[in-house]
C-alpha positions as a Markdown table, in Angstrom:
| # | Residue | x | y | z |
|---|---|---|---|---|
| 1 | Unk | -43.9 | 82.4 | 93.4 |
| 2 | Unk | -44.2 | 78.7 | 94.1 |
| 3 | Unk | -45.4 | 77.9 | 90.8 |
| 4 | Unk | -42.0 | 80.0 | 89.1 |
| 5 | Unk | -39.9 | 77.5 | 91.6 |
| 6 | Unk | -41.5 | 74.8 | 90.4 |
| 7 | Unk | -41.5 | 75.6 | 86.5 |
| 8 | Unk | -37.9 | 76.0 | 87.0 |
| 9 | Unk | -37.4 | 73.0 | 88.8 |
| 10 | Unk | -39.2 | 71.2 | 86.0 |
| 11 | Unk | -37.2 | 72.9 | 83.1 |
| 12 | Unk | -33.4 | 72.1 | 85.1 |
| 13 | Unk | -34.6 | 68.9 | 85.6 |
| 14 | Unk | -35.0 | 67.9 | 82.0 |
| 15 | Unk | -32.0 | 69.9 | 81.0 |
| 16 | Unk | -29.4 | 68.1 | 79.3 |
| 17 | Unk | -26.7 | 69.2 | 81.7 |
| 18 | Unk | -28.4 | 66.8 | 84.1 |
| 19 | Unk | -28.0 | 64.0 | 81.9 |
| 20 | Unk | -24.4 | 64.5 | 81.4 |
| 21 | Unk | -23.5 | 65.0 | 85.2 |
| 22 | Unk | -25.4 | 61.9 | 85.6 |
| 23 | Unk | -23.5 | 59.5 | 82.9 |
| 24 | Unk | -20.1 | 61.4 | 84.1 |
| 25 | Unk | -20.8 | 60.5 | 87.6 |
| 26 | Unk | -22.2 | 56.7 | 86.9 |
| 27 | Unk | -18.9 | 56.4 | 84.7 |
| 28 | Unk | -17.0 | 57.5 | 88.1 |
| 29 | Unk | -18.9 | 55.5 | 90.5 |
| 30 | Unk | -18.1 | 52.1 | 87.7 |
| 31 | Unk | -14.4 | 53.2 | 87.9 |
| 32 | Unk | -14.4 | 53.5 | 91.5 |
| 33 | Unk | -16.3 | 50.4 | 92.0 |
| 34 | Unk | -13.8 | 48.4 | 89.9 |
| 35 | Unk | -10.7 | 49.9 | 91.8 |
| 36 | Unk | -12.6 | 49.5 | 95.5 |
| 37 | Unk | -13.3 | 45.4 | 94.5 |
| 38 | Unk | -9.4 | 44.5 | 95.3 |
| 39 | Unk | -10.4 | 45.4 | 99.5 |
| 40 | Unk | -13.7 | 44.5 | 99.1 |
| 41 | Unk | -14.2 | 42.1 | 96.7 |
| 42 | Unk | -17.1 | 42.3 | 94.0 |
| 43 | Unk | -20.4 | 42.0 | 96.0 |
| 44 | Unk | -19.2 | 44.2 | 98.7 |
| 45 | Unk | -17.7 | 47.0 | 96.0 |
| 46 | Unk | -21.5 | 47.0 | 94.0 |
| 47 | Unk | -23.1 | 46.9 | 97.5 |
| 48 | Unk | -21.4 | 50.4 | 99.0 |
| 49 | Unk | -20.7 | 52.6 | 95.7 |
| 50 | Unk | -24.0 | 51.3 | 92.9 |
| 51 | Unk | -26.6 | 50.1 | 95.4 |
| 52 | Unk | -26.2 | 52.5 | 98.3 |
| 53 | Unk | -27.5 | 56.2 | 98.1 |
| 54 | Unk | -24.7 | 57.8 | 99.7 |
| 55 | Unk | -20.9 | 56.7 | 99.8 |
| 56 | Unk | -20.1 | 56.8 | 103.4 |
| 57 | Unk | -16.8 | 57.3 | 104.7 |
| 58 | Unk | -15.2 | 56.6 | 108.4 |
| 59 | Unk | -13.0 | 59.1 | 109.5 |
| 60 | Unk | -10.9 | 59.0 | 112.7 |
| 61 | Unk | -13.0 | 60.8 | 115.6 |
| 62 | Unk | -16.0 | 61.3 | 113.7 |
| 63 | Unk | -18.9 | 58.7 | 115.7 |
| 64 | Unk | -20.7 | 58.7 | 112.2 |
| 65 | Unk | -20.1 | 58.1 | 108.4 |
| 66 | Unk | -19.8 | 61.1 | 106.4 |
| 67 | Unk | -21.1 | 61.5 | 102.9 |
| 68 | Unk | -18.3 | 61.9 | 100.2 |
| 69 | Unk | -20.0 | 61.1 | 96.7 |
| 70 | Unk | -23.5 | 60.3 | 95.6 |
| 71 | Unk | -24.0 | 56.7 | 95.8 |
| 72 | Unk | -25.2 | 54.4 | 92.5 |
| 73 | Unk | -29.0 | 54.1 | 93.7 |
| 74 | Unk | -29.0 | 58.4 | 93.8 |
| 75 | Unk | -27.5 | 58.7 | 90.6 |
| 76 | Unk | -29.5 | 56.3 | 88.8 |
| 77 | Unk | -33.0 | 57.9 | 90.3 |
| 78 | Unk | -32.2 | 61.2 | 89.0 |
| 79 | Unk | -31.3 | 59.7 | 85.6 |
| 80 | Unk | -34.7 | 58.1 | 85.4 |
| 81 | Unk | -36.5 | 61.2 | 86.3 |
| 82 | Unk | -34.3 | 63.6 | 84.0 |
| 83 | Unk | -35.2 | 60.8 | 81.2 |
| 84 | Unk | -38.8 | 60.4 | 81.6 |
| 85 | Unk | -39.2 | 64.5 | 82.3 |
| 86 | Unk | -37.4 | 65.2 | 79.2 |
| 87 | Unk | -39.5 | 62.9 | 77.1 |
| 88 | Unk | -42.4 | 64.2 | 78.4 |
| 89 | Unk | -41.0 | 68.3 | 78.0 |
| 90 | Unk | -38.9 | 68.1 | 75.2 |
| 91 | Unk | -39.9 | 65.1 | 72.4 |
| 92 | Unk | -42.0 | 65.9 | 69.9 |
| 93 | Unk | -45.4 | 63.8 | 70.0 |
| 94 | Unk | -45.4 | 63.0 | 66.1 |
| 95 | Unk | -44.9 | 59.6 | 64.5 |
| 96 | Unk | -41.2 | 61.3 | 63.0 |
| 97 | Unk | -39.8 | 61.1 | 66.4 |
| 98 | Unk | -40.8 | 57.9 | 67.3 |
| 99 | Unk | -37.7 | 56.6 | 67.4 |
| 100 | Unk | -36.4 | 59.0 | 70.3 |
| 101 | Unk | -39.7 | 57.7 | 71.8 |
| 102 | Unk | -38.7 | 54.4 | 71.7 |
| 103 | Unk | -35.1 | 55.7 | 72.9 |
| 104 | Unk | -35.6 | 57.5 | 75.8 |
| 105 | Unk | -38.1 | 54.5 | 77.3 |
| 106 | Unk | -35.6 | 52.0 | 76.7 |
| 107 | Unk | -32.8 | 54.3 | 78.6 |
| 108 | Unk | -35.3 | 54.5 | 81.6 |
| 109 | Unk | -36.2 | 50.6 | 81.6 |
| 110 | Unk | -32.5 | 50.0 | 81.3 |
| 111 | Unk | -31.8 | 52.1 | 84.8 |
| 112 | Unk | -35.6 | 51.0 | 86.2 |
| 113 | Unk | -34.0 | 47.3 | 85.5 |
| 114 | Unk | -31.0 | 47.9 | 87.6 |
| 115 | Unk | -33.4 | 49.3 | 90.5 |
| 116 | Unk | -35.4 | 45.8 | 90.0 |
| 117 | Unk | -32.3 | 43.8 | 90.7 |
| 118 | Unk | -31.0 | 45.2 | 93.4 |
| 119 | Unk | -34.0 | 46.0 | 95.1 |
| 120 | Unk | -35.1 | 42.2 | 94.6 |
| 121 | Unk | -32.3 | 39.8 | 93.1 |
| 122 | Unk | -31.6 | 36.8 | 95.3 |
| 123 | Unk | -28.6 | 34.5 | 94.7 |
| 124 | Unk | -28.3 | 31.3 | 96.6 |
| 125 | Unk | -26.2 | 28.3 | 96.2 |
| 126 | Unk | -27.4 | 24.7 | 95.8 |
| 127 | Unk | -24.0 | 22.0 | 96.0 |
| 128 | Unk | -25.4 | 18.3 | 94.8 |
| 129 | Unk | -23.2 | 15.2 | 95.0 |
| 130 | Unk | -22.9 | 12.7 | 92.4 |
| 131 | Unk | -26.6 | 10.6 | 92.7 |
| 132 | Unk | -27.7 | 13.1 | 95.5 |
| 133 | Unk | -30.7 | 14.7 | 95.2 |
| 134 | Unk | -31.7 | 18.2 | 96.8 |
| 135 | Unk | -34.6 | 20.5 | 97.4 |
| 136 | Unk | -33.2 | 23.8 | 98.9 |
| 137 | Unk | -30.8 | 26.3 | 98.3 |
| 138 | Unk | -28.3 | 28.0 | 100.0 |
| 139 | Unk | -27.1 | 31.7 | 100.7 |
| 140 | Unk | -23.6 | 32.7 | 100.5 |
| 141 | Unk | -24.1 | 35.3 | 102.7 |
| 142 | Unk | -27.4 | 35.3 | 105.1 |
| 143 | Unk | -27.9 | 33.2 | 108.2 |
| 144 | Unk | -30.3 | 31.3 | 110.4 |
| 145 | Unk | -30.7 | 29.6 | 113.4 |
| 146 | Unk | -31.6 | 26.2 | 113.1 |
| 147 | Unk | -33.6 | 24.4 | 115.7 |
| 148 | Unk | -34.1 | 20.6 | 114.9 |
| 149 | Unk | -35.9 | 18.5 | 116.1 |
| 150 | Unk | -34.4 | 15.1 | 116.2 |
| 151 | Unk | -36.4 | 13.1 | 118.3 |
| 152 | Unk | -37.7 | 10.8 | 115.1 |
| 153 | Unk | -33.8 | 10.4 | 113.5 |
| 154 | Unk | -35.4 | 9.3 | 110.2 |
| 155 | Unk | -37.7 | 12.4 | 110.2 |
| 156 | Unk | -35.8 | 15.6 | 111.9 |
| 157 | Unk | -38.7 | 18.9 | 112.1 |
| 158 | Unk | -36.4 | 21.8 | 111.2 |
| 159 | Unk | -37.7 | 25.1 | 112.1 |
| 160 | Unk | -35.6 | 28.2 | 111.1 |
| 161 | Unk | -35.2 | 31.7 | 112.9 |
| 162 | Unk | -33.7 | 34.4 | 110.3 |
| 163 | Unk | -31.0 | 35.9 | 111.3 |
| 164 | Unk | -32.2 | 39.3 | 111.3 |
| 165 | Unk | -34.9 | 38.3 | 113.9 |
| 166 | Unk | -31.9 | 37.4 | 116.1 |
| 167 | Unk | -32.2 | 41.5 | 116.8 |
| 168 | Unk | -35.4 | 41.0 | 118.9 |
| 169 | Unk | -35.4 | 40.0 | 122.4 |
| 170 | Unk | -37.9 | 37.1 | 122.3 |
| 171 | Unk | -38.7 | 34.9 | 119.2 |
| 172 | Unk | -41.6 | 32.5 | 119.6 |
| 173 | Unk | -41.3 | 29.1 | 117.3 |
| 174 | Unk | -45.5 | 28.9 | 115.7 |
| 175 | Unk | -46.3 | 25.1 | 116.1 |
| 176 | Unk | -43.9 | 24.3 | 119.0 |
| 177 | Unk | -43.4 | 25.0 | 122.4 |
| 178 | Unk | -40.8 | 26.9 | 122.7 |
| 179 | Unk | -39.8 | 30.5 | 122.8 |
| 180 | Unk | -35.9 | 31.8 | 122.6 |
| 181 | Unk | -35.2 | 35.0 | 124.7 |
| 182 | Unk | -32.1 | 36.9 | 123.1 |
| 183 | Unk | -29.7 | 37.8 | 125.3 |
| 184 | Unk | -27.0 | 39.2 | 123.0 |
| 185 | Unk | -26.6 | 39.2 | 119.4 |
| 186 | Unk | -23.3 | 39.7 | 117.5 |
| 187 | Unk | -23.0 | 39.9 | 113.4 |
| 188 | Unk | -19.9 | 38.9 | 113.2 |
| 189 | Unk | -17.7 | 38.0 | 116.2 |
| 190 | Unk | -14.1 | 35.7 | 117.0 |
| 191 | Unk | -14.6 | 32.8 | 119.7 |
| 192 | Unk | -11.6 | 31.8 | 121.7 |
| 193 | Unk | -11.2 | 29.5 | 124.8 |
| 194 | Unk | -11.8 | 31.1 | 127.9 |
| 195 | Unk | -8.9 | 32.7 | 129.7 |
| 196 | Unk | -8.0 | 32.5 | 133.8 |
| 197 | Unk | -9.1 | 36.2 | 134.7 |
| 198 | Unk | -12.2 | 36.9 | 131.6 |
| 199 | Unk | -15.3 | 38.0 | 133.2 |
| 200 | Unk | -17.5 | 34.8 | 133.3 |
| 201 | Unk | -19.5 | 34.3 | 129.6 |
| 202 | Unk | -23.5 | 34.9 | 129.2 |
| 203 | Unk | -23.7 | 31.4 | 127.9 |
| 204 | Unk | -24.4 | 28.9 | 130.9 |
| 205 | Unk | -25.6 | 25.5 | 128.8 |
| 206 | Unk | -22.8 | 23.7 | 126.7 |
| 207 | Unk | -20.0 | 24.3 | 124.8 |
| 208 | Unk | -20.1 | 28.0 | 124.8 |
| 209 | Unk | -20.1 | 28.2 | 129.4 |
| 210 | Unk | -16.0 | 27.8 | 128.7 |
| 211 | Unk | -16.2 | 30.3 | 125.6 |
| 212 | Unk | -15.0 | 33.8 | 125.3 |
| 213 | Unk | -17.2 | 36.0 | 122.8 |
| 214 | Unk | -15.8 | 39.3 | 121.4 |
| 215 | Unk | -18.1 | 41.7 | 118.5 |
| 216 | Unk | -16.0 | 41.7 | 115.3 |
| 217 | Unk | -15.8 | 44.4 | 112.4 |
| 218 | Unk | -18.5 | 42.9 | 109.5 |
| 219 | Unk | -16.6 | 40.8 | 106.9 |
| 220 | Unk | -15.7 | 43.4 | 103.7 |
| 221 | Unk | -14.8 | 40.9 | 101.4 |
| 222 | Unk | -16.5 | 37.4 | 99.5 |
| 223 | Unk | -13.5 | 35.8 | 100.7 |
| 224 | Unk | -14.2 | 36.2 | 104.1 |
| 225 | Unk | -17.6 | 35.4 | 105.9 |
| 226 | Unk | -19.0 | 36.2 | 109.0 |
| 227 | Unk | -18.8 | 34.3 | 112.3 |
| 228 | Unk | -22.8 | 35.1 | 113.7 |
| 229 | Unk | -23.3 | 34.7 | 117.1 |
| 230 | Unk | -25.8 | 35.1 | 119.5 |
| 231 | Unk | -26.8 | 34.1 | 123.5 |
| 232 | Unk | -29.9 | 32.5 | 124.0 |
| 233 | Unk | -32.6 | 31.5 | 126.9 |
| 234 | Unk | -34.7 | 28.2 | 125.5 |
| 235 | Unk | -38.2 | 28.5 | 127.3 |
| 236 | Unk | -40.4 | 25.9 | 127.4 |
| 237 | Unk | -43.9 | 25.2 | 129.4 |
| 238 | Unk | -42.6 | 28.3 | 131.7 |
| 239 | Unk | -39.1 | 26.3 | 132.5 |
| 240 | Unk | -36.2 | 27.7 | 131.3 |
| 241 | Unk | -33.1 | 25.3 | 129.9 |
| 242 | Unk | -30.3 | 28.2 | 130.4 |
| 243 | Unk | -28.2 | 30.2 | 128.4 |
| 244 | Unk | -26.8 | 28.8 | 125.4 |
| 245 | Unk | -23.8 | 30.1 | 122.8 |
| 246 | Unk | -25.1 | 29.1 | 119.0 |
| 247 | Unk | -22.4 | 30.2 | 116.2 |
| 248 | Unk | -21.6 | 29.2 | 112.8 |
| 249 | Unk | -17.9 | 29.1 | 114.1 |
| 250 | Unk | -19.3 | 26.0 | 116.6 |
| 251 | Unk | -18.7 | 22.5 | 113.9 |
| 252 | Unk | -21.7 | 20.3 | 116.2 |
| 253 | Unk | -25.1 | 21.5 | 117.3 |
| 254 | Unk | -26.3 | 21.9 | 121.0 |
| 255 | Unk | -29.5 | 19.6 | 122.2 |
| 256 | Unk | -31.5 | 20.3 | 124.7 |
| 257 | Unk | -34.5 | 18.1 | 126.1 |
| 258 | Unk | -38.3 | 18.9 | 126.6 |
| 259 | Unk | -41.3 | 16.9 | 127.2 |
| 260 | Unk | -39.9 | 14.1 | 125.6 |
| 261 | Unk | -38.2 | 15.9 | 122.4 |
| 262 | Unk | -35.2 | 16.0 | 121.7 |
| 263 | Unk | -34.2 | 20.1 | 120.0 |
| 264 | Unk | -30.7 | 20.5 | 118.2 |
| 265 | Unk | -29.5 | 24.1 | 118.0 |
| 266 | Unk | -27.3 | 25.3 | 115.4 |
| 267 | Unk | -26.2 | 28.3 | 113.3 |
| 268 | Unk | -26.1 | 27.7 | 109.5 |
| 269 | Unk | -26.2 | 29.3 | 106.0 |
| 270 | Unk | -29.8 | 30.2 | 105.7 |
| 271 | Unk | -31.9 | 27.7 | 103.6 |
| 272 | Unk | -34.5 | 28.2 | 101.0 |
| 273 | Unk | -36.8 | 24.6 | 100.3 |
| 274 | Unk | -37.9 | 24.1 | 96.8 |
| 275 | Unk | -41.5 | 22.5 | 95.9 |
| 276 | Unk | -39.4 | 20.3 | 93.3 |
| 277 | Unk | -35.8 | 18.5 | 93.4 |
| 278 | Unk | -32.7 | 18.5 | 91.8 |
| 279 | Unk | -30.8 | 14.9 | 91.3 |
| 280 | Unk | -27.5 | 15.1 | 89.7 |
| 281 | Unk | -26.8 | 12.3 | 87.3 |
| 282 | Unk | -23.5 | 13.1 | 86.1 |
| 283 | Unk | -21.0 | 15.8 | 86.3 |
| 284 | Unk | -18.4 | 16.3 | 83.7 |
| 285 | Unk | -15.4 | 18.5 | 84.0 |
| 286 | Unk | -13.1 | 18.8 | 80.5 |
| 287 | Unk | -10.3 | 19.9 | 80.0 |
| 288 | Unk | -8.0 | 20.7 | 76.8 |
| 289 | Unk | -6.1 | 17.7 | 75.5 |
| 290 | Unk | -2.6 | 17.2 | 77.0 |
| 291 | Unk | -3.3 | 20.3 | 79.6 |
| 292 | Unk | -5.1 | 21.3 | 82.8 |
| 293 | Unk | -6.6 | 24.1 | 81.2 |
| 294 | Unk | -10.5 | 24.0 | 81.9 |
| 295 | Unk | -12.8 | 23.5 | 78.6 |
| 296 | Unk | -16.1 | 22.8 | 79.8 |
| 297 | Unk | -18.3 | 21.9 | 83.2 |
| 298 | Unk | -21.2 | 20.6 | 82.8 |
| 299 | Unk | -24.2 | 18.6 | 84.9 |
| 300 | Unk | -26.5 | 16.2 | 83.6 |
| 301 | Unk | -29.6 | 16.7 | 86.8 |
| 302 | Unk | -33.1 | 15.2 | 87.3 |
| 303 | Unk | -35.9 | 17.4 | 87.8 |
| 304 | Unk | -38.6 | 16.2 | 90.1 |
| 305 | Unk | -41.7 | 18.5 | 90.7 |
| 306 | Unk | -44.2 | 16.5 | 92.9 |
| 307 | Unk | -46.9 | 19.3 | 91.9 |
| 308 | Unk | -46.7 | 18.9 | 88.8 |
| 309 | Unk | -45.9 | 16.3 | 88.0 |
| 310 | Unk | -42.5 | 17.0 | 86.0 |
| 311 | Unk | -39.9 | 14.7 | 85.5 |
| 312 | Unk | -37.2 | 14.9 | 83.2 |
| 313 | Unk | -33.6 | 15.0 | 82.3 |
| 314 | Unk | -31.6 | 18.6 | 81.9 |
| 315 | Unk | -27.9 | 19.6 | 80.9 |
| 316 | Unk | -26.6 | 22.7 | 82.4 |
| 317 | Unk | -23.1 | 23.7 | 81.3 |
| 318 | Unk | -21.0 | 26.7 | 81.2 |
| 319 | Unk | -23.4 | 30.0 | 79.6 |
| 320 | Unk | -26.1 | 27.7 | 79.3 |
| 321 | Unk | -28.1 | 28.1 | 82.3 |
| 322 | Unk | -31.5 | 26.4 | 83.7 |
| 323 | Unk | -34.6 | 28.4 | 83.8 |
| 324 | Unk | -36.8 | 27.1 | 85.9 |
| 325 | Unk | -40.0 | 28.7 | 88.0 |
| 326 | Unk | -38.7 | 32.2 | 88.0 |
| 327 | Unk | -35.1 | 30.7 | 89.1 |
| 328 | Unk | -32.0 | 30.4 | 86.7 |
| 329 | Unk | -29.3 | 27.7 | 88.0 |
| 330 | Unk | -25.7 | 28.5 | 86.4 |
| 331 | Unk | -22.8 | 25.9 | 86.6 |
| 332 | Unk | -20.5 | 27.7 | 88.7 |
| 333 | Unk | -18.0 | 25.2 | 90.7 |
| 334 | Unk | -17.1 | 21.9 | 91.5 |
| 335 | Unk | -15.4 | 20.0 | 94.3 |
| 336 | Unk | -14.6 | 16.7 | 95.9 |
| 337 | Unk | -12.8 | 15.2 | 93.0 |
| 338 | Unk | -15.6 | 16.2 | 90.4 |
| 339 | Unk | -17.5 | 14.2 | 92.2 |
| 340 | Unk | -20.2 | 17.2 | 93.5 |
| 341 | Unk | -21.6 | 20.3 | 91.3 |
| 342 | Unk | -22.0 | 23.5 | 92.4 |
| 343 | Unk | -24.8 | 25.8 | 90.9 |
| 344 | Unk | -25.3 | 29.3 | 91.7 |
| 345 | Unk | -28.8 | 30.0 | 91.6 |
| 346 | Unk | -30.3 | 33.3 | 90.8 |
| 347 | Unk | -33.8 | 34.7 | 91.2 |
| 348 | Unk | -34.6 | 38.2 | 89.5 |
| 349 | Unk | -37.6 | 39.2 | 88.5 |
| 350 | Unk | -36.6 | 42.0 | 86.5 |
| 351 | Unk | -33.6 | 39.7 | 84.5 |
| 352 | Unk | -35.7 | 40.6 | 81.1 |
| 353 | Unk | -35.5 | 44.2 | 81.3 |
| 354 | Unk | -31.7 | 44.5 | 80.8 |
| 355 | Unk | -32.3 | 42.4 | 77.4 |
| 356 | Unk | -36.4 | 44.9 | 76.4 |
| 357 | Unk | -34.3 | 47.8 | 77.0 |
| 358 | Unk | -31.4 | 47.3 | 74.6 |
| 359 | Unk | -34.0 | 45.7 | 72.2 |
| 360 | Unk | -35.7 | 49.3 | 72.3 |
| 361 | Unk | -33.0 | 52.0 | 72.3 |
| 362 | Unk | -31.3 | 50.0 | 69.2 |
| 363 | Unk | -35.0 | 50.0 | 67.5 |
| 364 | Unk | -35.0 | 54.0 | 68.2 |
| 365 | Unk | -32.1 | 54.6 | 67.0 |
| 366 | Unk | -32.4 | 52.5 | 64.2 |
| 367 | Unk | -35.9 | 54.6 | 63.9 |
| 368 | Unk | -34.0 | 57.6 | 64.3 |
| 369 | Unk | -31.4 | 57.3 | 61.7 |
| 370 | Unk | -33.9 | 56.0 | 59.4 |
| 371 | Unk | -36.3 | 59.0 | 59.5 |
| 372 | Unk | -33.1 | 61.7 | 59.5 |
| 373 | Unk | -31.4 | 59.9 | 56.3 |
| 374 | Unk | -35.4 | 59.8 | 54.8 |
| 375 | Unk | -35.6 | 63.8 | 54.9 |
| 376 | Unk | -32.1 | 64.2 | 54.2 |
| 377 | Unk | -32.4 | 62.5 | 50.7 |
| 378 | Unk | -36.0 | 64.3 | 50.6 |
| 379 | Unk | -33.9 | 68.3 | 51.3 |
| 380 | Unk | -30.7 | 66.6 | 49.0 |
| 381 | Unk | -33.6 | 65.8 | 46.0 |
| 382 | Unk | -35.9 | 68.8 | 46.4 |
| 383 | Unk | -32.2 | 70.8 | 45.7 |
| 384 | Unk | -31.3 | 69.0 | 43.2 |
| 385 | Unk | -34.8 | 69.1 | 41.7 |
| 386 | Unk | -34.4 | 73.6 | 41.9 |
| 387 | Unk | -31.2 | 73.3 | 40.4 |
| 388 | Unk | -31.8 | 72.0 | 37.3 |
């Protein structure tokens, strides 16, 4: 019995009515995508109807989301399997149909690939001034809670706390003496002067003992960011140095003293250092004669790589990116006057895939149509041949 479910689990899988309910439904979820990106812009349309399993929906007095349509990430997983079980079921192993072969492998790769970046992709930020050189990048979206130590002003120590360890209810900083007890937490939150009659605030230290915090809906859109907040204890050598507010909506960071150091306390874009530098010589921002149409960006930068040695001279400009260890830096903005460059930086491991997977399903077919137009002259000459 379990071996007849299981053959016909196997045979419906590979059918090719799973294939099509697949493509219909990825060519819904791209539509719906598309529409959803005017409320929630482009990262946060991908991220809730291609990268998410389910598309969740929030209904008036329901506590939870309920399930309306199969997200991108469910879709494309049963694609995969229904291509590599079909291969394996229905191809025929001889060197004739080597070009479905080839086919089918380059479909999966092409869905595997969109798994990869997903599943790993990182883009950051990196802004560089005219004759300013930089080694770290920045994310858009993820943040961190500084603490600085800016005892030595011509050598601050930064360590960082992730903003997802904010969730815990005691971080310890390795190397240091200090440990931070969380006393709340909020993702995204509005900060407003407190009010005669609000019930006195956590925060006990600084700017945030006169600051009222309320727990905001997450940001939906790239136009909007969130406003992280969190309340917490600074221990140090079993004293404790209060209650402190820290928020990316505060503009100056908090100090506190300890045993002769001096520890700033601030909530920033999270940061990612680089073993090399970026200097940017020149930036150059054309535009069409006589107009203030843009015709090309570009930024003439510096690499310096103290590891290995490195250094030399790179243009990147509009479609012609820098590759660089496993990192590709596009020319995306500008600002002050043309004065700084902005380069969005993107790490995916899986960025050749897209590019092997096309290469192979036009191969197959190419393959295909070949070896179908070989035996239909073949049948078309054999015919003639009985004819006369």
């Amino acid at each position: 019995m379990i071996k007849t479910y299981a053959l016909r689990f196997w045979n419906g899988l590979a059918s090719m009515q799973v294939t099509i309910v697949s493509m219909a439904l990825l060519m819904a979820l791209v539509f719906l995508c598309t529409l959803a990106q005017t409320d929630l812009g482009t990262f946060g349309a991908v991220h809730v109807y291609m990268r998410s399993w389910l598309v969740v929906r929030h209904f008036p007095g329901i506590p939870f989301g309920v399930p309306v349509f199969p997200g991108g990430a469910l879709v494309g997983l049963v694609l995969v399997l229904n291509l590599t079980v079909a291969l394996i079921k229905r191809v025929d192993w001889n060197f004739s149909k080597s070009g479905l072969w080839i086919t089918h492998f380059g479909l999966i790769l092409l869905v595997a690939g969109e798994f990869s970046t997903g599943a790993f992709q990182v883009e950051t930020n990196m802004a560089i001034d005219q004759g300013e050189t930089v080694n770290y990048l920045v994310s858009p979206r993820d943040f961190e809670l500084a603490v600085t130590d800016v005892t030595n002003a011509g050598h601050p120590e930064v360590f960082s706390i992730p903003e997802s360890m904010l969730k815990r209810k005691e971080v310890a900083i390795p190397d240091t003496p200090l440990t931070f007890r969380i006393k709340a937490y909020y993702p995204n939150s509005t900060l407003a002067r407190l009010a005669p009659g609000d019930p006195a605030p956590l925060a006990t230290m600084g700017v945030g003992a006169g600051v009222k915090v309320t727990e905001a809906p997450l940001a939906a859109t790239e136009t909007e960011a969130n406003m992280v907040s969190a309340i917490i204890e600074p221990v140090a050598g079993g004293q404790s140095y209060g209650n402190w507010l820290v928020s990316n909506g505060i503009g100056a960071p908090q100090t506190f003293m300890h045993a002769g150091h001096t520890y700033a306390l601030s909530v920033q874009n999270r940061r990612y250092y680089l073993p090399y530098s970026l200097t940017l010589k020149k930036f150059s921002h054309d535009v069409y004669p006589g107009t203030d149409i843009p015709k090309n960006f570009s930024s003439l930068v510096h690499i310096s790589n103290p590891g290995t040695g490195e250094e030399r001279d790179v243009l990147i400009y509009m479609n012609q990116p820098l590759r660089y260890e496993g990192r590709a830096f596009y020319q995306a903005s500008f600002g002050k006057g043309d004065t700084q460059s902005i380069l969005q930086v993107v790490k995916n491991p899986g960025w050749l895939m897209p590019y092997i997977s096309c290469t192979l399903i036009t191969l197959g077919l190419l393959l295909h149509f070949g070896f179908t137009l070989r035996r239909s002259m073949r049948r078309r000459s054999e015919s003639l041949q009985v004819t006369a």
